[in-house]
N, C-alpha and C positions, 0 to 999 in steps of 0.2 A: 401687811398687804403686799401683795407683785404682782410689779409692774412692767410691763414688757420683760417678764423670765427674771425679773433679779426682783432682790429684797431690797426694799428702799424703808432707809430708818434716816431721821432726822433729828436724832437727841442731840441739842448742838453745843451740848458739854459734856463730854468725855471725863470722867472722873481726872484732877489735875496729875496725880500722880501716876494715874497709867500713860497719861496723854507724855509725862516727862520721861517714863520710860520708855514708850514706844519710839518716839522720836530720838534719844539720847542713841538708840541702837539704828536705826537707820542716817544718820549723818548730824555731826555737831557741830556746834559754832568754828571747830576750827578746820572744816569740810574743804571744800573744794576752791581754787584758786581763782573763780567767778568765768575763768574765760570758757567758752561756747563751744563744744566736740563738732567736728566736721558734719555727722550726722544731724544734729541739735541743729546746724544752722540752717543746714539744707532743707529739714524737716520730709526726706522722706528715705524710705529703704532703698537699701541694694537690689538693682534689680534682677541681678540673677535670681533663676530659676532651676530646678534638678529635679528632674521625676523619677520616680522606679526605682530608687535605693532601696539595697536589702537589706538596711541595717541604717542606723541612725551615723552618719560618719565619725571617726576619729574617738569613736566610745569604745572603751574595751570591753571586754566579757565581764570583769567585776562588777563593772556599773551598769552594764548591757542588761544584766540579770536582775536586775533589783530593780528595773521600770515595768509596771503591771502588766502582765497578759494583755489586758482589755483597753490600754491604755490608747488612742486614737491620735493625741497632740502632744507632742515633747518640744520646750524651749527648752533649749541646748545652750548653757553659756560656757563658749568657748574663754578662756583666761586669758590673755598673753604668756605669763610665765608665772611661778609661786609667790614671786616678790613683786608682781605688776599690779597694777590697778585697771589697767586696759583690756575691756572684752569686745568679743562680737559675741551676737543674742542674733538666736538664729531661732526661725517657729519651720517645725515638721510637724506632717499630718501624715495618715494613714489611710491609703486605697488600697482596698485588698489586704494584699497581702506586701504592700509595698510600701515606701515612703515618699512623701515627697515635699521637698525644702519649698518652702513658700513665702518667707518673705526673711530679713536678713536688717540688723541695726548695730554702729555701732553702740556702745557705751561703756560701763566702768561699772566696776567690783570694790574691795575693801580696800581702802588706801595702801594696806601694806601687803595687798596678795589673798591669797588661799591657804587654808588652812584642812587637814583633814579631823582635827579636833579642836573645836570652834569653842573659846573661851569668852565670858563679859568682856565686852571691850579691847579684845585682842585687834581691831582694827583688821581684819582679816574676814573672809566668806568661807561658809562651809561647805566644803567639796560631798558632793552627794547628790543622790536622786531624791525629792521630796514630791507630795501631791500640791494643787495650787487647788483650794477651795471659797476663798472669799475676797472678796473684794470690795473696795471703799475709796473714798475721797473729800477735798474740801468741795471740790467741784459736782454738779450732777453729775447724776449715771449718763453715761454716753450709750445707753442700749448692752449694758455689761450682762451677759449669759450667767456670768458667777454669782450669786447673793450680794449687792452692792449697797454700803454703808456710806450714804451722805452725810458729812458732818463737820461742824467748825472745829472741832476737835481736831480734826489733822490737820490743821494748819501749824506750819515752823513760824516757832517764836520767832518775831520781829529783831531780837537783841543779835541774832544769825546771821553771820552776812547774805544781804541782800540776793546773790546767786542763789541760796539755797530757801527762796522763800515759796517757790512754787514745787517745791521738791515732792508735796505727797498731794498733790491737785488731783493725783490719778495713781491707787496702789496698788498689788496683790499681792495678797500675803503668801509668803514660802512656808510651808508646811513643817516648820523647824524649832521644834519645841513650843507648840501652840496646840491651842484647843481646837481643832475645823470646829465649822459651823458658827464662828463667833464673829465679831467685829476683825478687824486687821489690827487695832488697840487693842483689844484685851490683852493687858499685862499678864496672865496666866502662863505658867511655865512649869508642866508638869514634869519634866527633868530638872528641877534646880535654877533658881534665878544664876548661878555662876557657868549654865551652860550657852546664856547667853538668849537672846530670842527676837523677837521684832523684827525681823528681817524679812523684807520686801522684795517684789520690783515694783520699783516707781520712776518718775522724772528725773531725767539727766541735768545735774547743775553746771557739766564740763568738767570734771574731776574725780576723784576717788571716792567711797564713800566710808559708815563704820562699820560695814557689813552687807548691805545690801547691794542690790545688781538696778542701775539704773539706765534708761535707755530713751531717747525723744519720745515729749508727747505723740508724734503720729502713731508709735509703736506703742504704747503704754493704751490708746484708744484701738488699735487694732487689735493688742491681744484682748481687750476688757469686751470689746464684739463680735472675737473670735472661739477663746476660750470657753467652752461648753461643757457643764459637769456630768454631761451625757457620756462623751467622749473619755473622761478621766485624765483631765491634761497635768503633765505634770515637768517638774524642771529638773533638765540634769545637768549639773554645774560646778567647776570646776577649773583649774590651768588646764594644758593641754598635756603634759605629762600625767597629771593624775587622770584621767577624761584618759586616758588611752592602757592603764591599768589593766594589766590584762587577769 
């Protein structure tokens, strides 16, 4: 059934073993150092603004090229460096024939950086353009445009430190060795369980993650009201050397 534009499933047991590997690949017990990102605390974006961009900033032609024609919304996660945890997540949209930056959060990437070939558990993100198709959480739909999967299922094992227990209250799945169209859990990995997969954005715990890109609830509830499969939003993500690849 859909409800306000998304799909609402409330099976509230996710098979355990997909539930252990969804989760083992977006952040583990030995995650994040509990303390609170500037952004996190503040709970809201940056508020610069930039309209009329010809081009999405700071992307090169390599990855310039490989975001769809038709594509209308790009989150951009900017890196700090290959060996950082530190991003800014940035949401552009598209008028005309133009872009324009629209809202702006910090957060954090894979404990130990970027990766351009993204291995199981290499604690690292993989640099690339991917589509964002579904979306889920423990929490209701906040009005998510994506297909939205409610379920107790994503909830982080309690045995986690504490920081990381709201960490998938709000997710969407990165289009990165995944079936679209399915839960943000399904363990599916049609390149190889050793390519690695489950990898989100979700909730900022203040710290690095195992792969995933995470950013304060207010941003994780604006992209899940913003992102539109109309549109074809998709994320291109990255350090900033790789991201500028020409």
């Amino acid at each position: 059934m859909r409800i306000g534009g998304a799909m609402r499933t409330t099976a509230a047991a996710a098979v355990s073993g997909a539930l252990l590997m969804s989760l083992a690949a977006c952040g583990g017990s030995d995650g994040g150092s509990g303390k609170k990102s500037d952004a996190q605390a503040a709970g809201r974006p940056e508020k610069a603004r930039t309209v009329d961009l010809k081009s999405i900033p700071d992307v090169g032609d390599k990855l310039r090229k490989q975001i769809p024609a038709g594509s209308r919304q790009v989150v951009a996660v900017y890196g700090e460096g290959e060996d950082s945890a530190d991003s800014t997540i940035v949401l552009y949209t598209k008028s005309g024939s133009t872009w324009d930056k629209t809202r702006s959060w910090k957060g954090h990437n894979g404990k130990k950086g970027w990766t351009t070939s993204h291995r199981e558990n290499d604690k690292r993100s993989p640099v690339g353009v991917f589509t964002l198709s579904d979306a889920g959480g423990v929490l209701a739909d906040p009005g998510a445009k994506l297909p939205y999967t409610e379920s107790a299922g994503f909830q982080a094992p309690h045995y986690w430190a504490k920081s990381h227990w709201n960490d998938f209250d709000y997710v969407i799945a990165i289009d990165y060795n995944r079936v679209k169209g399915t839960s943000p859990n399904d363990p599916t990995r049609p390149q190889g369980q050793s390519k690695g997969g489950s990898i989100w954005l979700h909730m900022d715990h203040g710290s690095g993650t195992s792969a995933c890109v995470s950013l304060p609830k207010s941003g994780m509830e604006y992209l899940l009201r913003t992102l539109d499969p109309d549109q074809k939003p998709v994320v291109v993500m990255g350090d900033k050397a790789n991201l500028k690849a020409a």
